[in-house]
LUMMAR-105805 format. One record per residue (C-alpha): x, y, z. Coordinates in nm, 4 decimals. Layout:
N
+----------+----------+----------+
:       c1 :       c2 :       c3 :
+----------+----------+----------+
:        X :        Y :        Z :
...
+----------+----------+----------+
//
This chain:
233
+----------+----------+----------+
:       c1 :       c2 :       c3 :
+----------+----------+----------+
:   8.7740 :  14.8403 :  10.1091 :
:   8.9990 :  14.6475 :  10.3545 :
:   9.1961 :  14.3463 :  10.2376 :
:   8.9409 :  14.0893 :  10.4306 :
:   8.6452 :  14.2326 :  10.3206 :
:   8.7612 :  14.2165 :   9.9778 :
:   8.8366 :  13.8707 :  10.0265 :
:   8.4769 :  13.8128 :  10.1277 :
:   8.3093 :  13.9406 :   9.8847 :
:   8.5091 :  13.7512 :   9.6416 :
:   8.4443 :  13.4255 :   9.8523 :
:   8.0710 :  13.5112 :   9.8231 :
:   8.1002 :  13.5747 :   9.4730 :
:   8.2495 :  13.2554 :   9.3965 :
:   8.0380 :  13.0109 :   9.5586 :
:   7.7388 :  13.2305 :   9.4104 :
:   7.5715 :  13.2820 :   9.7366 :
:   7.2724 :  13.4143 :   9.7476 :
:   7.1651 :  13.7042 :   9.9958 :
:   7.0765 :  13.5214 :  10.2688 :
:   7.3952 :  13.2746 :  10.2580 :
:   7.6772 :  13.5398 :  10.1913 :
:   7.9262 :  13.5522 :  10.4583 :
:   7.8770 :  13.8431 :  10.6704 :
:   8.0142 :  13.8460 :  11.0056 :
:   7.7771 :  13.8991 :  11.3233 :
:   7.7968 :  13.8739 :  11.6973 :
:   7.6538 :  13.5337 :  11.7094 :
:   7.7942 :  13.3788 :  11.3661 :
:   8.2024 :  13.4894 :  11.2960 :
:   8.3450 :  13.4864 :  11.0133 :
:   8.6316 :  13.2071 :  11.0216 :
:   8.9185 :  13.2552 :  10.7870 :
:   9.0842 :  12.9423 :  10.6734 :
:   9.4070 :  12.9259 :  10.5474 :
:   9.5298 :  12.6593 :  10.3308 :
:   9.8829 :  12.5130 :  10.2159 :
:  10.2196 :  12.5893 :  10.2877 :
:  10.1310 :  12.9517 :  10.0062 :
:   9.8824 :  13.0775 :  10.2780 :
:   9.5828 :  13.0967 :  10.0516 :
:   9.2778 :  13.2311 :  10.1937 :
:   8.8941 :  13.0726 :  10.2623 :
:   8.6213 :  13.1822 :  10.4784 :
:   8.3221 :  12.9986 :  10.6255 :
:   8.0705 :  13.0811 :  10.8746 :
:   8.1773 :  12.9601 :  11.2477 :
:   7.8194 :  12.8005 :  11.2611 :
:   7.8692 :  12.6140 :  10.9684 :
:   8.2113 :  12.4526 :  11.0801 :
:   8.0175 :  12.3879 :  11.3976 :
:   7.7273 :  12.2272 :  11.1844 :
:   7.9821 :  11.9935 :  10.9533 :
:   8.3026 :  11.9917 :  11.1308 :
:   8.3317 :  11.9423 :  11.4927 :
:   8.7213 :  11.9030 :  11.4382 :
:   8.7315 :  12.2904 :  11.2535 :
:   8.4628 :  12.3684 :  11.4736 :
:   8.7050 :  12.3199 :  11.7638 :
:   9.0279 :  12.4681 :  11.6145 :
:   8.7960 :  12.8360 :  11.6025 :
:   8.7825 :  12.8081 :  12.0283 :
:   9.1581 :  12.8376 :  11.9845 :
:   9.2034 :  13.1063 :  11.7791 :
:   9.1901 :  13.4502 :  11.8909 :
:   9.1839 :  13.6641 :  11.5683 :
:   8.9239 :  13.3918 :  11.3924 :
:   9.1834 :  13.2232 :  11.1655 :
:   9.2632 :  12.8542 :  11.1625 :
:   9.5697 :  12.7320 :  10.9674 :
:   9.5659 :  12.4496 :  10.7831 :
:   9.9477 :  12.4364 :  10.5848 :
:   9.9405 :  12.0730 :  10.4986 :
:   9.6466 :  12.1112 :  10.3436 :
:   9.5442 :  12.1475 :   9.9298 :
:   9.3226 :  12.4132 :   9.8942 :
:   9.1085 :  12.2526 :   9.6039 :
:   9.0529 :  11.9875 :   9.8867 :
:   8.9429 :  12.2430 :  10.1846 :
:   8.7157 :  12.4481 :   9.9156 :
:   8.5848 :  12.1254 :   9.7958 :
:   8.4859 :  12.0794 :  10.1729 :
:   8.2999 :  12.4139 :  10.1907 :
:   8.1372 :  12.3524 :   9.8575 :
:   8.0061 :  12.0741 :  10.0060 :
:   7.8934 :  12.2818 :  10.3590 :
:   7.7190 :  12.4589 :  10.2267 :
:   7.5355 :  12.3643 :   9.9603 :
:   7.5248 :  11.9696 :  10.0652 :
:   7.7089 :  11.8412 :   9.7402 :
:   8.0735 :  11.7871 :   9.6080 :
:   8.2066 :  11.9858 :   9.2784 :
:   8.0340 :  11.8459 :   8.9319 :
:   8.4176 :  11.7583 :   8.8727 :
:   8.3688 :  11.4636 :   9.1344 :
:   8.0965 :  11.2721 :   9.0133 :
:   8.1215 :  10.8564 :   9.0278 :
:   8.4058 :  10.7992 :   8.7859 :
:   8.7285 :  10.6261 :   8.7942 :
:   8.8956 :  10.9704 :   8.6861 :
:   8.7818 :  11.1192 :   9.0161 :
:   8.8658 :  10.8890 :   9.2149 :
:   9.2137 :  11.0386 :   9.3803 :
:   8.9983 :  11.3784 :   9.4016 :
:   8.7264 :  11.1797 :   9.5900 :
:   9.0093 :  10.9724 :   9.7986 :
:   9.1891 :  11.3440 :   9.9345 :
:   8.8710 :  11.5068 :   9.9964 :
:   8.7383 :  11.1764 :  10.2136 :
:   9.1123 :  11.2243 :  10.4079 :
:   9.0370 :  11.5890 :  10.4729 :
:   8.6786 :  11.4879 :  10.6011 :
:   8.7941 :  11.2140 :  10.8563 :
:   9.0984 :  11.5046 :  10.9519 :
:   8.8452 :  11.7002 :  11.0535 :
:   8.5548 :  11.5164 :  11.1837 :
:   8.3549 :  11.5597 :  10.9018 :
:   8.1493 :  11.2130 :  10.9114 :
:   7.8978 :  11.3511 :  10.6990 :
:   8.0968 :  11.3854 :  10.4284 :
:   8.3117 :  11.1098 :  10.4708 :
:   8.0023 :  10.8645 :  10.4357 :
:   7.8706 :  11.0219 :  10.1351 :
:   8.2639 :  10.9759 :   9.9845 :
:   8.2673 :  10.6253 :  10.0800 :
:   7.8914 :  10.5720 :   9.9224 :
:   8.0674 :  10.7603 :   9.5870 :
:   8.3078 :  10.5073 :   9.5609 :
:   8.1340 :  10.2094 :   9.6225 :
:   7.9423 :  10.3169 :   9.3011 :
:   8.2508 :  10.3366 :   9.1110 :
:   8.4622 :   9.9698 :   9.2523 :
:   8.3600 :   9.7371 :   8.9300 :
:   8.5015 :  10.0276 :   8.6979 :
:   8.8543 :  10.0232 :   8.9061 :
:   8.8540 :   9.6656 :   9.0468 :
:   9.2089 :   9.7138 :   9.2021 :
:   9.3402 :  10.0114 :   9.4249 :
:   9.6794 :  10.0956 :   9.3044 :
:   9.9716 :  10.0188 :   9.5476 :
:  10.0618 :  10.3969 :   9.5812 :
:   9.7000 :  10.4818 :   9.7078 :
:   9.7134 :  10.2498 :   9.9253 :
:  10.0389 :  10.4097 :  10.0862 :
:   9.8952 :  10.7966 :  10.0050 :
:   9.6146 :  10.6766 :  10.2115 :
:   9.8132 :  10.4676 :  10.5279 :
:  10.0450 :  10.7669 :  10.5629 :
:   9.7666 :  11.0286 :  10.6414 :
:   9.5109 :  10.8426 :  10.8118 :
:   9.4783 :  10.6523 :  11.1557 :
:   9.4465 :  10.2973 :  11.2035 :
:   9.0906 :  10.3246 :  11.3163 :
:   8.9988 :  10.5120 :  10.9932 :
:   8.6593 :  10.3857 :  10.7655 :
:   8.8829 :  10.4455 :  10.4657 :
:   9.1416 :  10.2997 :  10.5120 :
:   8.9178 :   9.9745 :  10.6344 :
:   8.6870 :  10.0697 :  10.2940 :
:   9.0451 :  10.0014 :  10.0653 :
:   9.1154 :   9.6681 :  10.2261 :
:   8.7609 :   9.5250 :  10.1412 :
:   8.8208 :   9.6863 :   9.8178 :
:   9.1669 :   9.5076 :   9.7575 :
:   9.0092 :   9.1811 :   9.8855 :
:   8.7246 :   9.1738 :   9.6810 :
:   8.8876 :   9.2170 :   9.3779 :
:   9.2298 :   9.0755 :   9.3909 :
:   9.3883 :   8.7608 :   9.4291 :
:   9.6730 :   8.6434 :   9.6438 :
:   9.9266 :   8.7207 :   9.3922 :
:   9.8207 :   9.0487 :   9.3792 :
:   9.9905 :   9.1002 :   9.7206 :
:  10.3508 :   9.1986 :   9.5657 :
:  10.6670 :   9.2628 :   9.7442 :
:  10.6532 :   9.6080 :   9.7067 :
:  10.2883 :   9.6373 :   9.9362 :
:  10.4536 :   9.3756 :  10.1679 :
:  10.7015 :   9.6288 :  10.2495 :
:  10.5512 :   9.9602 :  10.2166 :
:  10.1718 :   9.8165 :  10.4175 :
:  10.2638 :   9.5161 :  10.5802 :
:   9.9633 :   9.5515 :  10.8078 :
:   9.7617 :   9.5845 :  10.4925 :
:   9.9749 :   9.2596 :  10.3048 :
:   9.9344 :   9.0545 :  10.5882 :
:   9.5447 :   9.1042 :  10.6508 :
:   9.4941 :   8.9976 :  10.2956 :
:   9.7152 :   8.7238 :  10.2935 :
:   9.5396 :   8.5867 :  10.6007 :
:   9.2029 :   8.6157 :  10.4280 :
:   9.3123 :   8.4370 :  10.0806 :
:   9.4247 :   8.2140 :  10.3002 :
:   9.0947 :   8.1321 :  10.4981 :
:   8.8877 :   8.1564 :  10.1380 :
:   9.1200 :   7.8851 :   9.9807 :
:   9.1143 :   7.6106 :  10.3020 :
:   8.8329 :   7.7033 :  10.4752 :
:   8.7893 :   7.3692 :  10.6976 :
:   9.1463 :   7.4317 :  10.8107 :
:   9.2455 :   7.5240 :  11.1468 :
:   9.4721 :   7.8266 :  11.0252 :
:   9.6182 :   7.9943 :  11.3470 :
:   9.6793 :   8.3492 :  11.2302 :
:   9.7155 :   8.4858 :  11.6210 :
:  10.0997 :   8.5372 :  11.5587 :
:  10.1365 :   8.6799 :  11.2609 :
:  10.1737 :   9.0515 :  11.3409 :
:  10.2716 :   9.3538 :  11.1010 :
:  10.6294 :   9.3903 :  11.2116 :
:  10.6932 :   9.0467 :  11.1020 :
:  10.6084 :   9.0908 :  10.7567 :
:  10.7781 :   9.4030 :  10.7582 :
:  11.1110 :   9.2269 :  10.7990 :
:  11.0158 :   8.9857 :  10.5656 :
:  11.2568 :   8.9779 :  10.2284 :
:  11.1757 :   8.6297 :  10.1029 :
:  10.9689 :   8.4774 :   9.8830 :
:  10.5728 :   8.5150 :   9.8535 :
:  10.6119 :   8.1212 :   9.8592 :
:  10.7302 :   8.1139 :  10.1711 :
:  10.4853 :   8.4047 :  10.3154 :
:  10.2046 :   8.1238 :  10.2217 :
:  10.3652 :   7.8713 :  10.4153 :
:  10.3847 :   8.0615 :  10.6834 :
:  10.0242 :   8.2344 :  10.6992 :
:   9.8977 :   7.8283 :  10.6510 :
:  10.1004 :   7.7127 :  10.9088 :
:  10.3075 :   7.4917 :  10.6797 :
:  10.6326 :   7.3536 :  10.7993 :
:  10.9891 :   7.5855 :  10.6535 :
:  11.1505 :   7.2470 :  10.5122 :
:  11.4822 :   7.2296 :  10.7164 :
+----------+----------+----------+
//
């Protein structure tokens, strides 16, 4: 048996597909052959499946010419978490609503936005709504995991600042997430801000991430500044 075939059958064994949903390549549905992290691990997945759940796959298998699509940056737990999901509409019973599951939930919702997997990404982002009052507060390193592999745009990373902001306070907002997230530091400084004088006219217009990314002082004088309170001279 040739090395890809065996490699199918053991994908199909795996996932437990039944007859009609083992991967078996045809004219109109290829086989796509994924593979995953900087060891080269191999995956497979039907072509109309990526185009059914992924767009962003779906569009990396119009490049290829020998129906692989390499993915080295990526963990492979994550990518056959994704295909669990493809095809059987569910995540692994490992990521259920709990706190311990939350990094789990937090690469595979990454992964989904990476490739257009909106889908998925929504159902991620329902999961850990469930699971906020058990958590409260979003550790500063997943808040930096998260700003270093998304886009500024991206539902997550606007899901973790609501988070942050609905369960911390203002001296929550340490020195060490001023300077590794200052666009994240200075959004919830601003909105403190607003809850604790809300008939003030607080211009926040000016205040822009690459100022409080130079910023090595005290959070004292961060509040004076998002408040619009004189520096004493």
């Amino acid at each position: 048996m040739a090395l890809i075939e065996f490699e199918i059958l053991r994908t199909n064994l795996k996932y437990g597909f039944s007859q009609n949903q083992r991967i078996v390549e045809t004219h109109f549905n290829a086989v796509i052959e994924l593979v995953v992290g900087d060891q080269g691990h191999s995956l497979y997945a039907h072509a109309a499946i990526l185009r059914r759940c992924s767009p962003g796959l779906y569009c990396l298998t119009k490049k290829t010419e020998n129906g692989t699509i390499r993915l080295p940056d990526d963990k492979l737990v994550v990518v056959d978490n994704f295909l669990t999901w493809a095809y059987y509409d569910r995540v692994t019973s490992a990521m259920h609503a709990s706190a311990d599951s939350l990094d789990a939930l937090i690469d595979l919702c990454i992964f989904a936005e990476k490739v257009s997997a909106d889908d998925l990404r929504d159902s991620i982002l329902e999961v850990l709504s469930q699971i906020q009052g058990s958590i409260t507060m979003i550790p500063v390193e997943t808040c930096t995991y998260v700003w270093a592999r998304t886009l500024y745009t991206s539902p997550l990373r606007r899901f973790l600042k609501d988070w942050r902001k609905k369960y911390g306070r203002m001296d929550q907002v340490t020195q060490e997430l001023l300077e590794r997230i200052p666009d994240l530091a200075a959004w919830l400084l601003r909105s403190f801000m607003k809850d604790r004088q809300p008939q003030a006219q607080i211009d926040t217009s000016e205040i822009s991430p690459s100022q409080v990314a130079g910023v090595k002082k005290s959070k004292d004088k961060w509040s004076r500044r998002i408040s619009g309170t004189p520096h004493s001279t």
